[in-house]
KOLMI-429312 format. One line per field, with one value per residue: residue number from 1; x, y, z of N, C-alpha, C, O in turn. Coordinates in steps of 0.05 Angstrom, whole numbers, plus 5000, padded with zeros to 4 digits. Layout:
N
kolmar: c(NUM:...)
nxx: c(X:...)
nyy: c(Y:...)
nzz: c(Z:...)
caxx: c(X:...)
cayy: c(Y:...)
cazz: c(Z:...)
cxx: c(X:...)
cyy: c(Y:...)
czz: c(Z:...)
oxx: c(X:...)
oyy: c(Y:...)
ozz: c(Z:...)
# end
This chain:
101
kolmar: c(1:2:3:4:5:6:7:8:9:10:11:12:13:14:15:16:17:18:19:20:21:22:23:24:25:26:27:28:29:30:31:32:33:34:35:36:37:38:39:40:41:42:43:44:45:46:47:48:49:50:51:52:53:54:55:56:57:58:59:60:61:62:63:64:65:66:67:68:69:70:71:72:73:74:75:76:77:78:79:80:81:82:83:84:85:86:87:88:89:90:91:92:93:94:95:96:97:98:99:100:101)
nxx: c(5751:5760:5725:5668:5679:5678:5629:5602:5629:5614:5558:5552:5562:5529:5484:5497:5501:5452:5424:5453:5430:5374:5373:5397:5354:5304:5330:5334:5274:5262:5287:5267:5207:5220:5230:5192:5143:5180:5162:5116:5093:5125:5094:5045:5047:5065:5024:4973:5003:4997:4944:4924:4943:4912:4862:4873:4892:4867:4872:4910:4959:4977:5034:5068:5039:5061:5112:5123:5118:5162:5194:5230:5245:5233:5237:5237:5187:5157:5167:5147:5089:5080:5100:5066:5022:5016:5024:5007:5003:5002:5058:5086:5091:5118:5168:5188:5189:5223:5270:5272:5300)
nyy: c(7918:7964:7995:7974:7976:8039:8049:8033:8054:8113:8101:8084:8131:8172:8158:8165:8217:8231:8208:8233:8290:8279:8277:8329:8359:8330:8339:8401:8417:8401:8431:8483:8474:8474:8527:8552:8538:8557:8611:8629:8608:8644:8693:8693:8697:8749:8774:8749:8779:8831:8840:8829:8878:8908:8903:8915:8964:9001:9042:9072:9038:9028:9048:9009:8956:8956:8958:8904:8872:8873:8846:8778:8744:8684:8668:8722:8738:8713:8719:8785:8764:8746:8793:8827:8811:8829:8871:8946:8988:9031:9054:9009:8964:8989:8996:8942:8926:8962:8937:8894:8897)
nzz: c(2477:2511:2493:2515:2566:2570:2559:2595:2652:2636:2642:2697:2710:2698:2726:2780:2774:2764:2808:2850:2836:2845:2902:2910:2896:2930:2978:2973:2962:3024:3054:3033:3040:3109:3107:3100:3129:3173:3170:3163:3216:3237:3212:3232:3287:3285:3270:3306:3349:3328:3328:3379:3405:3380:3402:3461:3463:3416:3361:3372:3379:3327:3297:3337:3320:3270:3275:3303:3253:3241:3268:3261:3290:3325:3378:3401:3392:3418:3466:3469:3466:3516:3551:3530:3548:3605:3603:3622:3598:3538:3535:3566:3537:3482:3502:3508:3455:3441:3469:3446:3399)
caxx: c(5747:5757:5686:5648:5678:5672:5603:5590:5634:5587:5528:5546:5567:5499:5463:5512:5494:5418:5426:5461:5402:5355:5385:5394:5329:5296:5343:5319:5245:5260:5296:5236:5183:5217:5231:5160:5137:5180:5161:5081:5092:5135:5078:5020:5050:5061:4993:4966:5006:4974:4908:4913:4959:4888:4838:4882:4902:4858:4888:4939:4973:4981:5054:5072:5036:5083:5143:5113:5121:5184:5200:5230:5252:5203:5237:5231:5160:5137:5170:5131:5064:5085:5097:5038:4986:5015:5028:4980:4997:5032:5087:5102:5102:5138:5189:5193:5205:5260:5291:5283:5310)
cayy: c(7915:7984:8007:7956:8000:8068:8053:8014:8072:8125:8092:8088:8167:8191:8147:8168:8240:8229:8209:8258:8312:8270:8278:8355:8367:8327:8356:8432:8419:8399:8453:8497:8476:8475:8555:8558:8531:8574:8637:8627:8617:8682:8709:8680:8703:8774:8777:8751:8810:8860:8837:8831:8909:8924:8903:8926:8990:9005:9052:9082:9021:9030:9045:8975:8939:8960:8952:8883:8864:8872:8832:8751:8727:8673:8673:8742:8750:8697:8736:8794:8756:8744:8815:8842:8797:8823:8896:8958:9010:9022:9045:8980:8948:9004:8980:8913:8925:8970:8922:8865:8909)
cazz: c(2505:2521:2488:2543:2594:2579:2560:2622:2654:2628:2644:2720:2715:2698:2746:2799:2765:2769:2843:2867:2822:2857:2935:2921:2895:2961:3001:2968:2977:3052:3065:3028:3062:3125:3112:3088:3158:3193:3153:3168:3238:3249:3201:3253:3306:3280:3259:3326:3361:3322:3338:3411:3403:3371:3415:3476:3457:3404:3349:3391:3371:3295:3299:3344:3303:3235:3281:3304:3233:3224:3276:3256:3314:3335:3402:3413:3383:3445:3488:3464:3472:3543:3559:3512:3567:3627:3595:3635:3581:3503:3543:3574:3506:3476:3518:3507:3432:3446:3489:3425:3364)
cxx: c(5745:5721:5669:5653:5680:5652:5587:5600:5613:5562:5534:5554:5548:5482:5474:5496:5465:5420:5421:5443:5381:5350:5382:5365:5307:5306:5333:5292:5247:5266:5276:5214:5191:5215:5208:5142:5143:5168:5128:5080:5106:5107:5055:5027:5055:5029:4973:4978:4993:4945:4904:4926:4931:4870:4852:4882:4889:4879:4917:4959:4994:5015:5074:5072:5058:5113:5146:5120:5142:5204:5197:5240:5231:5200:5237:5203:5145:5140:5155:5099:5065:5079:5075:5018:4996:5029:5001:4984:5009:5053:5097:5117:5118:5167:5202:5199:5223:5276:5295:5298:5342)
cyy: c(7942:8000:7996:7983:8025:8067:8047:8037:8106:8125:8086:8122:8179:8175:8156:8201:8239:8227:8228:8287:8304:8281:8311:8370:8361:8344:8387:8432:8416:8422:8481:8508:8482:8505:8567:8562:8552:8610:8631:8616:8643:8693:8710:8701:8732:8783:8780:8766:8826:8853:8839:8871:8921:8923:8910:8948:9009:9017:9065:9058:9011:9024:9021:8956:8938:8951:8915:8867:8871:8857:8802:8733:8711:8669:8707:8750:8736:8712:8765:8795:8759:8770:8834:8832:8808:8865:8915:8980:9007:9027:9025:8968:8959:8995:8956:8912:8937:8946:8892:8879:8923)
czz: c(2519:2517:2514:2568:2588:2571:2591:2646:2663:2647:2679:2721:2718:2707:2775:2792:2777:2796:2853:2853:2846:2887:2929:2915:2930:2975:3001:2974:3007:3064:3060:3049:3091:3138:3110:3113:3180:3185:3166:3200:3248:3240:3225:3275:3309:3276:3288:3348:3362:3323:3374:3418:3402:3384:3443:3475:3440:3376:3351:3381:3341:3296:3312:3328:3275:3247:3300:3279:3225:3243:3267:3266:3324:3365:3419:3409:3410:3465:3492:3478:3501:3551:3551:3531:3592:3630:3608:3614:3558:3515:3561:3551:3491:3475:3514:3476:3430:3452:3463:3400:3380)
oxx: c(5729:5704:5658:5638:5684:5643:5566:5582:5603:5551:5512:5546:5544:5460:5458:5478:5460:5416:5401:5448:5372:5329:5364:5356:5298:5293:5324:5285:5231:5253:5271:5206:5175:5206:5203:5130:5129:5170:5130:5056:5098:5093:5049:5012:5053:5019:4962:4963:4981:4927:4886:4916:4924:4856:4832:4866:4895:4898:4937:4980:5013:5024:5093:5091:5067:5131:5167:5130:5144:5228:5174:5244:5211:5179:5238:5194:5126:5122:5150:5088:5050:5056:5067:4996:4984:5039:4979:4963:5024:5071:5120:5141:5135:5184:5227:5216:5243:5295:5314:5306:5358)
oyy: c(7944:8010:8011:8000:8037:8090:8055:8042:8115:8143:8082:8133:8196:8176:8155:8208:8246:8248:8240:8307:8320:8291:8321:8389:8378:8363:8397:8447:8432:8433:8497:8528:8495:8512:8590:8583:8562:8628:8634:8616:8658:8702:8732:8720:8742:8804:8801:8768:8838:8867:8849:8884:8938:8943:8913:8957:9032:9004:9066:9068:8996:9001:9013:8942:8918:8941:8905:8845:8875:8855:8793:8711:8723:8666:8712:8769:8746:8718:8772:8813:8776:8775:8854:8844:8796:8879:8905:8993:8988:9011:9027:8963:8944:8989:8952:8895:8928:8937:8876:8865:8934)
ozz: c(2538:2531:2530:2579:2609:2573:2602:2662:2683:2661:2690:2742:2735:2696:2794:2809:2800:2809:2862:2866:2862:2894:2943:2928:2946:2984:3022:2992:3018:3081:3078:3062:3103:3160:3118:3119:3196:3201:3191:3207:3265:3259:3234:3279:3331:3283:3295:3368:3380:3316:3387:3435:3418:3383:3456:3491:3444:3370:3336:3373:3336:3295:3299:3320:3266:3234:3308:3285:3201:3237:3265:3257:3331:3378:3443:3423:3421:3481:3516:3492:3510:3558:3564:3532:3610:3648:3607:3613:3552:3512:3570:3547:3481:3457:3516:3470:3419:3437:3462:3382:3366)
# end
């Protein structure tokens, strides 16, 4: 009688096992992608900095741009954008990355 149950035992352990494999794997891809997601929008949005840095400012800009990218705040990078469209020189913008780092 005892055999029945520690096979039967068992045999809910490593389904209980498998489960819970199952749940943390989902759970790891979710969590993945969702870092994936946020990682390629910071990236975007670094990217689309140094393009508007570039066609504003021209080369003068070089140095922004590198310190643009090392920004991963996605709420400071908007804030950025904001001040980058309403910026009259590099030292405005200058500025405005001081004031986020």
């Amino acid at each position: 009688m005892a055999q029945p149950f520690q096979e039967l035992y068992r045999e809910f352990e490593e389904k209980g096992m498998r489960k819970g494999m199952e749940q943390g794997i989902r759970k790891g891809m979710e969590q993945g992608m969702r870092k994936g997601m946020e990682k390629g929008r910071t990236e975007g949005k670094q990217e689309s900095i140094c393009k508007l840095l570039a066609k504003k400012f021209g080369p003068e800009s070089t140095e922004l741009q590198e310190r643009v990218r090392k920004i991963t705040d996605e709420t400071a990078l908007d804030r950025f954008i904001e001040e980058l469209i309403v910026a009259n020189n590099i030292n405005d913008v200058a500025k405005v990355i001081e004031a986020l780092n």
